[in-house]
FISE-535657 format. One line per 10 residues: number of its first residue (from 1); their letters; for each residue x, y, z of N, C-alpha, C. Coordinates in Angstrom, 2 decimals, always signed. Layout:
N
NUM) A) X/Y/Z/X/Y/Z/X/Y/Z  ... $
END
This chain:
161
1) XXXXXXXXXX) -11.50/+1.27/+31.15/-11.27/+0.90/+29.76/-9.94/+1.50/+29.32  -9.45/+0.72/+28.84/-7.56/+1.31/+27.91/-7.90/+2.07/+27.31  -6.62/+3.12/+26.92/-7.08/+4.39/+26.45/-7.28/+3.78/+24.76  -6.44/+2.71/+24.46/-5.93/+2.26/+22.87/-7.66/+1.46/+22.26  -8.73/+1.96/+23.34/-9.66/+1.25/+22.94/-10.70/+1.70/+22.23  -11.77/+1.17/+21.86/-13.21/+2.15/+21.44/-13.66/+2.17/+22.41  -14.65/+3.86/+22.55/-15.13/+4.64/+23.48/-16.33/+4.46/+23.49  -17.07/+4.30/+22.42/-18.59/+4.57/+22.27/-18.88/+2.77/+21.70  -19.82/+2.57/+22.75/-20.61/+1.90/+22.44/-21.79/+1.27/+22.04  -21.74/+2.30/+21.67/-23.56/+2.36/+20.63/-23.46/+1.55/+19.27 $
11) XXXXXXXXXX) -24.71/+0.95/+18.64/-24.14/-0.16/+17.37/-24.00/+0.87/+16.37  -22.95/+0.54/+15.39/-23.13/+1.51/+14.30/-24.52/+0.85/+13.39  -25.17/+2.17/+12.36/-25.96/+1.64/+11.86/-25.46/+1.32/+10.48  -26.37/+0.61/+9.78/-25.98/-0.25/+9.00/-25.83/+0.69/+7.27  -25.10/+0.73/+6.62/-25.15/+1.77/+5.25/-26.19/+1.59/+4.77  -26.60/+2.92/+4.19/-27.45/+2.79/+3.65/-27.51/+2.92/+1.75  -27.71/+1.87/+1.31/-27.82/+1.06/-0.13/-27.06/+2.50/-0.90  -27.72/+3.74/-1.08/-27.04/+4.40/-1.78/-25.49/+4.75/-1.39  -25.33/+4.67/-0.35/-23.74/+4.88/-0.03/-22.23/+3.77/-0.39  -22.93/+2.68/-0.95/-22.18/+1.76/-1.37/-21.65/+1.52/-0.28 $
21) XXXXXXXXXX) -21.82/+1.09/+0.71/-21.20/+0.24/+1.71/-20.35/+1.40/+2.64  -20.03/+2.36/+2.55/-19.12/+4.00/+3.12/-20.43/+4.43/+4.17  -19.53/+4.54/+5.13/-20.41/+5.13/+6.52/-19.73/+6.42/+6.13  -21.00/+7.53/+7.12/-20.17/+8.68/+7.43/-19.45/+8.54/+8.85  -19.06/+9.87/+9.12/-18.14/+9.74/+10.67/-18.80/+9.58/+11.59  -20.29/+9.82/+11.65/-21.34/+10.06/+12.33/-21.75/+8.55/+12.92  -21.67/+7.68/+11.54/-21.82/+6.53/+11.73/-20.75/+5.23/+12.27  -20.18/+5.73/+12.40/-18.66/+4.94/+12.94/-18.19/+5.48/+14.27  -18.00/+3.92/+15.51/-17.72/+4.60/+17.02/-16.13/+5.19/+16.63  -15.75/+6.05/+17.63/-14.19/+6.49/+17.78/-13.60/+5.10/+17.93 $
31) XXXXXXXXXX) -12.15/+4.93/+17.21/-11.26/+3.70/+17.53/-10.39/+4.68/+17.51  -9.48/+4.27/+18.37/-7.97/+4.81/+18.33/-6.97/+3.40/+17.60  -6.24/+4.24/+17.13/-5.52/+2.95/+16.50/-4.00/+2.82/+17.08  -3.25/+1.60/+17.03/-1.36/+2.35/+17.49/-0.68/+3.00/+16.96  -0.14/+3.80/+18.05/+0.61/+4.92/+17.60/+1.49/+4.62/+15.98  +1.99/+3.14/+16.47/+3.14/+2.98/+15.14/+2.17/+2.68/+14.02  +1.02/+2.12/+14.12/+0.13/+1.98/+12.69/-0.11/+3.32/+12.22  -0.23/+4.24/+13.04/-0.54/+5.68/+12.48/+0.70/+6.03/+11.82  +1.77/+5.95/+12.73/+3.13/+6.25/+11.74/+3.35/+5.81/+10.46  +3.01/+4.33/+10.26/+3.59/+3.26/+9.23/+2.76/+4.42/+7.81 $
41) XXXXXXXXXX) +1.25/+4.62/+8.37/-0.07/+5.22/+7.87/+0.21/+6.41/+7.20  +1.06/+6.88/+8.00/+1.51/+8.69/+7.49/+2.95/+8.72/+6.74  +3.41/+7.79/+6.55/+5.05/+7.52/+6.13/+4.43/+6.88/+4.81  +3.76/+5.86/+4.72/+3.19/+5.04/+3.18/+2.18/+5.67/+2.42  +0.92/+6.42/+3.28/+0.06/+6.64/+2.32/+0.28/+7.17/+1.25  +0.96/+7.98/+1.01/+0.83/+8.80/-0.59/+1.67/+8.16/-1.88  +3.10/+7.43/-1.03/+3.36/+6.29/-2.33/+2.13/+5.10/-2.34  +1.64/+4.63/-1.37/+0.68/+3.14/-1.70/-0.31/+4.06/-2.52  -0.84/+5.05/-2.38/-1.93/+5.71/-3.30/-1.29/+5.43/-4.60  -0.44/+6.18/-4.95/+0.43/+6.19/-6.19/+0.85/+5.22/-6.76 $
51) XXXXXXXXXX) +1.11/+3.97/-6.19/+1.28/+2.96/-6.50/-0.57/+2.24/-7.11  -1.45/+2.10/-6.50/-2.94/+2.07/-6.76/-3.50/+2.70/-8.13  -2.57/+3.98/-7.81/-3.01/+5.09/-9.28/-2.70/+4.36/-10.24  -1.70/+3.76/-10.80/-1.17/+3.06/-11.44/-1.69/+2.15/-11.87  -2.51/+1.82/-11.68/-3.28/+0.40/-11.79/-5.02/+0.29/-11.98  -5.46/+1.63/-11.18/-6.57/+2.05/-11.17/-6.94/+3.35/-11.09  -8.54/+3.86/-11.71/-8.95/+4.77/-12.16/-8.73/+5.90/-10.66  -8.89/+7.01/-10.39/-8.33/+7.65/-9.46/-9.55/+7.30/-8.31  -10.79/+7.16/-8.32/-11.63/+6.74/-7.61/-11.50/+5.58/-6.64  -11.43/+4.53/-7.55/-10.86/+2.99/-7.24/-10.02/+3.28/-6.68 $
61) XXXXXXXXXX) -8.92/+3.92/-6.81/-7.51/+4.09/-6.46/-7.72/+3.98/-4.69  -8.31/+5.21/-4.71/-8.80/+5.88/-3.18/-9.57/+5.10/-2.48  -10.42/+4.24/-2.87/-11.33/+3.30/-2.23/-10.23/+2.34/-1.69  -9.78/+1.65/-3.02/-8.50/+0.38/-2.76/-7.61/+0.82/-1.59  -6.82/+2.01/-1.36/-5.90/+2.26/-0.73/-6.75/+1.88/+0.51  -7.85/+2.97/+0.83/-8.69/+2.89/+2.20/-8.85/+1.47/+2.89  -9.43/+0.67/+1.52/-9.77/-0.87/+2.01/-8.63/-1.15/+2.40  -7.39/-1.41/+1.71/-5.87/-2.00/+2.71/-5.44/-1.65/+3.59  -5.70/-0.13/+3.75/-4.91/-0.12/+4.67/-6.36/-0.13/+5.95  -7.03/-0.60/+5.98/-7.72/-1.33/+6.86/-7.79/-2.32/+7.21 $
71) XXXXXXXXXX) -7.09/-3.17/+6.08/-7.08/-4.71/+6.52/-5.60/-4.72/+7.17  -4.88/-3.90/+6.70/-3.91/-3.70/+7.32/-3.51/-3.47/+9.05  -4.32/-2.37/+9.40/-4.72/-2.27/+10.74/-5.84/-3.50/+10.89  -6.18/-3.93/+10.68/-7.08/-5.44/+10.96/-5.96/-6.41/+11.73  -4.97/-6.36/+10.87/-3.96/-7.47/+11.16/-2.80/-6.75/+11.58  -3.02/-5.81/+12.03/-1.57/-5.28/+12.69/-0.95/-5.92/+13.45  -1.42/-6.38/+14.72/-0.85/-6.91/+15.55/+0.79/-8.66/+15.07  -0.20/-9.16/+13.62/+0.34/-10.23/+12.94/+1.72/-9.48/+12.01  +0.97/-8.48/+11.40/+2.33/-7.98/+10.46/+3.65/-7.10/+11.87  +3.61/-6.63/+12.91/+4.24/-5.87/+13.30/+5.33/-7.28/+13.94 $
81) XXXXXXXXXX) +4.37/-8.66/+14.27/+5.31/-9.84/+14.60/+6.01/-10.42/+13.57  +6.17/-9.95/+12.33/+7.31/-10.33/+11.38/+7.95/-10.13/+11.50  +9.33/-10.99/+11.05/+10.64/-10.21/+10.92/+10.85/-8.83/+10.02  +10.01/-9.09/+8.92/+10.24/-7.57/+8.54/+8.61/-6.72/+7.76  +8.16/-6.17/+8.88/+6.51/-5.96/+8.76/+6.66/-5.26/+7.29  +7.52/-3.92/+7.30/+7.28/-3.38/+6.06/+7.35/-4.25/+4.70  +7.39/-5.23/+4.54/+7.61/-6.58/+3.35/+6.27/-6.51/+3.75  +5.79/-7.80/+4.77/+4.45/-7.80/+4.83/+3.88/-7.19/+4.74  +3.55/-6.38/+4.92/+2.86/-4.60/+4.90/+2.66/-5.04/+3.38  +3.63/-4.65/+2.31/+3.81/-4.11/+1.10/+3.03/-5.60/+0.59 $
91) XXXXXXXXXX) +3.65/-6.68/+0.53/+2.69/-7.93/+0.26/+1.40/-7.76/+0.04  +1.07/-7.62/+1.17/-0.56/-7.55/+1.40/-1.13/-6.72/+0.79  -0.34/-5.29/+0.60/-1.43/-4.55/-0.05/-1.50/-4.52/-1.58  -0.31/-4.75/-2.25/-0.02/-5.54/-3.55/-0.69/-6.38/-3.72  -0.91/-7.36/-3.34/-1.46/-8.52/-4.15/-3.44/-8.48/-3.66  -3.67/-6.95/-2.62/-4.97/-6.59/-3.09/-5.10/-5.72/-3.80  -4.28/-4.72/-4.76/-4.37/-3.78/-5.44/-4.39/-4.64/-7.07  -3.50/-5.67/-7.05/-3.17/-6.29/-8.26/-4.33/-7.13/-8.94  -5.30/-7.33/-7.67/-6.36/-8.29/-7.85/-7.05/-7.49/-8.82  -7.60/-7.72/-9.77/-8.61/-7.41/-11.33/-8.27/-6.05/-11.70 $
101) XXXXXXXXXX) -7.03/-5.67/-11.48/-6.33/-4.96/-12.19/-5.43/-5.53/-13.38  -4.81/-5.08/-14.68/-3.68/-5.22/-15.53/-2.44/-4.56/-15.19  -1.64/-5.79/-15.44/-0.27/-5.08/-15.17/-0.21/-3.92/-15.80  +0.68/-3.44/-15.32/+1.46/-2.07/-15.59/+2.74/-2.16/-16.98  +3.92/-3.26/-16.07/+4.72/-3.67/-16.63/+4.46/-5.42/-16.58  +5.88/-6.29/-17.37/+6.23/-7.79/-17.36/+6.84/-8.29/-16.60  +7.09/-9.19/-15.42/+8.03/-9.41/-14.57/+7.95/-10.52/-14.46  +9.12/-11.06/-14.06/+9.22/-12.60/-14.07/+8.77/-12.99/-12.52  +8.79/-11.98/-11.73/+8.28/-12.13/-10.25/+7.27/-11.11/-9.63  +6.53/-11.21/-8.78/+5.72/-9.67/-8.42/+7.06/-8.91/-7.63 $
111) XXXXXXXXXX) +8.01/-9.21/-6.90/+9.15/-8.52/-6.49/+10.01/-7.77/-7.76  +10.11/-8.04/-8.71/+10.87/-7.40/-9.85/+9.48/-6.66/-10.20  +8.29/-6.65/-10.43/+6.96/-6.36/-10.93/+6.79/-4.60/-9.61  +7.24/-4.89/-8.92/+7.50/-3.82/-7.99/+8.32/-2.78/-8.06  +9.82/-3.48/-8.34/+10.69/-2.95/-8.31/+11.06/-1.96/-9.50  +10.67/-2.80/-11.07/+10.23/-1.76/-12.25/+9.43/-0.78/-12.00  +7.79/-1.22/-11.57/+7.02/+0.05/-11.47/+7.20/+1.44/-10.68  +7.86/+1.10/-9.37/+8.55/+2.15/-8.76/+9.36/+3.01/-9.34  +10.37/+1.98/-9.75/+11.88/+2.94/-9.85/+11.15/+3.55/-11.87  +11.11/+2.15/-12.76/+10.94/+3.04/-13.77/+9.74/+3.75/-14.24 $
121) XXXXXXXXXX) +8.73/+3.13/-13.49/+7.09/+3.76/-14.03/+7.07/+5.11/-13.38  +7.18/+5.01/-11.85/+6.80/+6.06/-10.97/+7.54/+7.09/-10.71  +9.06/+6.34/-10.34/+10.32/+7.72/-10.89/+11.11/+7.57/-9.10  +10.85/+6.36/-8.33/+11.41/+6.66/-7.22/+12.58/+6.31/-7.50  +13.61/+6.58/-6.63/+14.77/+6.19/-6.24/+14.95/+4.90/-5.96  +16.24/+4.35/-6.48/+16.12/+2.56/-5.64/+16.02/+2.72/-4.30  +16.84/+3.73/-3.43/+16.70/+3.45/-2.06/+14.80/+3.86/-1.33  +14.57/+4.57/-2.04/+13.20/+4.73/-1.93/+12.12/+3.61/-2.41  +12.39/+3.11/-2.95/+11.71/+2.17/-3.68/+11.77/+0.73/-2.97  +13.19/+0.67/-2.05/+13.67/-0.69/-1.02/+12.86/-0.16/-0.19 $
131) XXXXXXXXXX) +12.90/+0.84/+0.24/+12.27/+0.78/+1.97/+11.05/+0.78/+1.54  +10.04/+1.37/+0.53/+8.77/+0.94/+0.13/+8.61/-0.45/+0.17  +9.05/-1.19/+0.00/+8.75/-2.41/-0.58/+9.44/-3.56/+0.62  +9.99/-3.14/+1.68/+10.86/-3.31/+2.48/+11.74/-4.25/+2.25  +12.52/-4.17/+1.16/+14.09/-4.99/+0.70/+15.38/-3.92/+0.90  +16.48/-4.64/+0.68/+17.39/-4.39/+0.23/+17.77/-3.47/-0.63  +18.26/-2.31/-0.61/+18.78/-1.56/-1.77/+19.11/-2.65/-2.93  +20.33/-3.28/-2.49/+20.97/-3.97/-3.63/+19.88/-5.15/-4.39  +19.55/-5.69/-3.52/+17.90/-6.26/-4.22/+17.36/-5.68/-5.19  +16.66/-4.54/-4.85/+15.98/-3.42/-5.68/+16.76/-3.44/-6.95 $
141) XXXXXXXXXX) +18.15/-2.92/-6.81/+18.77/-2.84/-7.66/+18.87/-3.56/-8.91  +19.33/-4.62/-8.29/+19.31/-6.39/-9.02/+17.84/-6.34/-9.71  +16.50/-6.52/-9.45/+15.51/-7.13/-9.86/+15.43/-5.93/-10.93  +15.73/-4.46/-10.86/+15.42/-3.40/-11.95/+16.51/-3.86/-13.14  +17.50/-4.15/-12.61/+18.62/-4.38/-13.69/+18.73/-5.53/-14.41  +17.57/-6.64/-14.18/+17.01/-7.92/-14.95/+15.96/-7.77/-15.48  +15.15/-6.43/-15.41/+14.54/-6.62/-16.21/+14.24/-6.32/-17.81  +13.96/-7.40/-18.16/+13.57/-8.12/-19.43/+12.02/-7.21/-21.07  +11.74/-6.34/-20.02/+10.56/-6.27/-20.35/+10.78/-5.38/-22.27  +9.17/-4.75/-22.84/+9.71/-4.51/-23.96/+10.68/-3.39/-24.59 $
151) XXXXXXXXXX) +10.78/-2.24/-23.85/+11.46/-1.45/-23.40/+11.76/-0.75/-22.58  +13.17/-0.69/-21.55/+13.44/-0.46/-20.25/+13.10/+0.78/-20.33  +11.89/+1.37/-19.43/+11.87/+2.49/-19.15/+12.46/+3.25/-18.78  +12.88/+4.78/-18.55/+13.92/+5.36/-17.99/+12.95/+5.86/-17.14  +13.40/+6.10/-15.43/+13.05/+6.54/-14.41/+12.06/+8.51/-14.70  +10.76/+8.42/-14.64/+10.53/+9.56/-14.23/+10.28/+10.63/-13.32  +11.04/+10.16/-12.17/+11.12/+11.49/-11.29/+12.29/+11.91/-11.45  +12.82/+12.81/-10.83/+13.91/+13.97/-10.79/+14.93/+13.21/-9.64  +14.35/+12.66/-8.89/+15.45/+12.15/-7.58/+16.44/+10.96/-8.43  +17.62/+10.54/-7.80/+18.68/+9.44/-8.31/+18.38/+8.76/-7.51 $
161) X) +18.84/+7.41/-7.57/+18.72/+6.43/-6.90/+20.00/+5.76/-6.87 $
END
């Protein structure tokens, strides 16, 4: 058996009603996952959280993140064959975080709808905020500097962009 595989083959058992659908570890075989999904995993998680926070109660937040980035590794193999996975990446988990949530901010696009909440809600940097979202600096730039909304927020973190 490949090492990149599951080890245990015993069935997991099925949740039980009070756990809302959440196994423990006990209940779940070992998977190893790829190396680079673990990377992508340890490089995004704490902005995609933060980005979630934003949108949802801190609970939800943590559930939502978990669920994507599972569907995420679900479909790894599809997003890593893009031309540019980190876009897809960010896609996907956006438009499941956005689902029966309220905006944040107004955008004439979910790409400008990104690019505000980052740079002016959250406080990143544009160049931080491109490779999140996997665009262009000058992109980033552009979609923050059109926007329209009721008053342009000013950036709250400490970093420049």
């Amino acid at each position: 058996m490949p090492a990149d595989t599951v080890h245990d083959t015993k069935p997991s058992r099925r949740p039980r009603p009070e756990t809302d659908g959440d196994f423990s570890d006990e209940q779940l075989p070992p998977v190893t996952l790829p190396l680079a999904f673990q990377a992508f995993h340890h490089l995004h998680y704490e902005r995609y959280l933060e980005y979630a926070r934003a949108h949802l109660p801190e609970t939800k937040a943590i559930r939502a993140v978990r669920e994507a980035f599972g569907c995420l590794a679900t479909h790894w193999p599809y997003i890593v064959s893009r031309l540019n996975p980190t876009s897809c990446a960010w896609s996907w988990f956006t438009t499941r975080i956005r689902i029966g949530s309220c905006p944040v901010v107004t955008a004439v696009c979910p790409s400008q709808y990104d690019a505000v909440l980052l740079h002016y809600v959250l406080g990143h940097p544009i160049k931080e905020a491109a490779a999140l979202m996997g665009e262009h600096p000058s992109r980033v730039r552009y979609l923050t500097s059109r926007y329209q909304g009721p008053s342009r927020p000013r950036p709250t973190g400490l970093k420049n962009g």
